[in-house]
C-alpha beads as a LAMMPS data file, in Angstrom:
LAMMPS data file: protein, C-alpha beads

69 atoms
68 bonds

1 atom types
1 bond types

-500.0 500.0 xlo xhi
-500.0 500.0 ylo yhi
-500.0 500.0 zlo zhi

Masses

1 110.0

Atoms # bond

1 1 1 0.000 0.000 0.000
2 1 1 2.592 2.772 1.101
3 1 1 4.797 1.324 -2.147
4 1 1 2.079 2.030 -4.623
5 1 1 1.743 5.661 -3.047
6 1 1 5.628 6.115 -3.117
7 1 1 5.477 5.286 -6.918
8 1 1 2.393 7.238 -7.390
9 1 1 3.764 10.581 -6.202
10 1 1 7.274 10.044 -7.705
11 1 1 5.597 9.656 -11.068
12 1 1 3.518 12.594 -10.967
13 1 1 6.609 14.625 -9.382
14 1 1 8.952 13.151 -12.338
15 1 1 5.874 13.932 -15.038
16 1 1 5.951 17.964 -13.621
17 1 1 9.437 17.936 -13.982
18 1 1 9.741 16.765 -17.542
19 1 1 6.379 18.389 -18.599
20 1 1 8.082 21.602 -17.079
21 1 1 10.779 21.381 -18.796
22 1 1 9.580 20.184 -22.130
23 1 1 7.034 22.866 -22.454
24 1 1 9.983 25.598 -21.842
25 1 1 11.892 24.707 -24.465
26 1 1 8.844 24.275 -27.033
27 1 1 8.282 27.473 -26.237
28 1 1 11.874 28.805 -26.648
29 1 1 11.953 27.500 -29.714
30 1 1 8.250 29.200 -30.841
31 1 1 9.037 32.655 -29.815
32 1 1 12.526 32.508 -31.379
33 1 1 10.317 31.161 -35.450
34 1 1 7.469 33.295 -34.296
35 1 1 8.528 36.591 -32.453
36 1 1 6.236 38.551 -30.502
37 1 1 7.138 41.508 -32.550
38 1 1 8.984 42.611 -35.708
39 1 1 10.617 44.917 -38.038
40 1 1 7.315 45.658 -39.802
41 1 1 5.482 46.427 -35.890
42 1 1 7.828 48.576 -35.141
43 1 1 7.649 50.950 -37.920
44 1 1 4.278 50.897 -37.821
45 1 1 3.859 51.470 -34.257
46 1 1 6.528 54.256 -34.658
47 1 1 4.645 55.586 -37.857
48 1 1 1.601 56.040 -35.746
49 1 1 3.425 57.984 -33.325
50 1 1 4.179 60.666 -35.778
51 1 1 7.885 59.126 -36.497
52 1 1 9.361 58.042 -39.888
53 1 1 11.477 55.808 -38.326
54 1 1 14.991 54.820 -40.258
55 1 1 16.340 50.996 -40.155
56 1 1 19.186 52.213 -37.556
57 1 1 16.230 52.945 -34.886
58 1 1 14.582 50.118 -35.762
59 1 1 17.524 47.603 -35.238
60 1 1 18.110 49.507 -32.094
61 1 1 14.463 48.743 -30.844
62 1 1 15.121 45.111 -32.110
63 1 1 18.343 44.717 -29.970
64 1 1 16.421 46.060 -26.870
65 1 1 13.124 43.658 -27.490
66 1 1 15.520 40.654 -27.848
67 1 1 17.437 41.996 -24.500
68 1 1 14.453 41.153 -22.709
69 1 1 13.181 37.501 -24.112

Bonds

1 1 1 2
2 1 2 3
3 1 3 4
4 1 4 5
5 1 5 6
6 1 6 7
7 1 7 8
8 1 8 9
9 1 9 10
10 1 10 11
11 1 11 12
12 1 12 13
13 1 13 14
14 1 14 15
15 1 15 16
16 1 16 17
17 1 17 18
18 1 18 19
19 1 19 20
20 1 20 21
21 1 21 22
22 1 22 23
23 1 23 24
24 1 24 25
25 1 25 26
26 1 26 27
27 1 27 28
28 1 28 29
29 1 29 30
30 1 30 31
31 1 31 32
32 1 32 33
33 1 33 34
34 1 34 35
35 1 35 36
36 1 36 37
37 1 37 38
38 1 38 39
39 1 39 40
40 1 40 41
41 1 41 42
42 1 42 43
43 1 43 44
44 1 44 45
45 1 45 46
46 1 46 47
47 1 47 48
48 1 48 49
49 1 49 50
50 1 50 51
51 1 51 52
52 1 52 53
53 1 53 54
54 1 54 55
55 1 55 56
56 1 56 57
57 1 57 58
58 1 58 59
59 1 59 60
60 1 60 61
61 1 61 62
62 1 62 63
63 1 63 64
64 1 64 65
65 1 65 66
66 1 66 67
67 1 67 68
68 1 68 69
């Protein structure tokens, strides 16, 4: 009885674990093929601001996005 709880709880603590960490990286790997935000958002949300932005600010805003994934 106590040995089939034992195994009971390590599986479901071993299943979090690998779920965990299998999740995190699918999800690495999606935002890094589908970013959040791009080249095109950018100059659009600057354009809206009343900006004509150049592509030096925009690979500047780029850099900083990435900084924080």
């Amino acid at each position: 009885m106590l040995h089939d709880i034992l195994i009971l709880l390590v599986g479901l603590l071993l299943g979090a674990v690998i779920g965990f960490f299998a999740s995190r990286k699918f999800m690495k790997s999606y935002l890094k093929k589908n970013p959040p935000i791009n080249e095109d958002m950018i100059k659009a949300l600057m354009m809206q601001m009343g900006r004509k932005p150049n592509q030096k600010q925009i690979n500047q805003m780029m850099k900083a996005m990435e900084k924080y994934q």
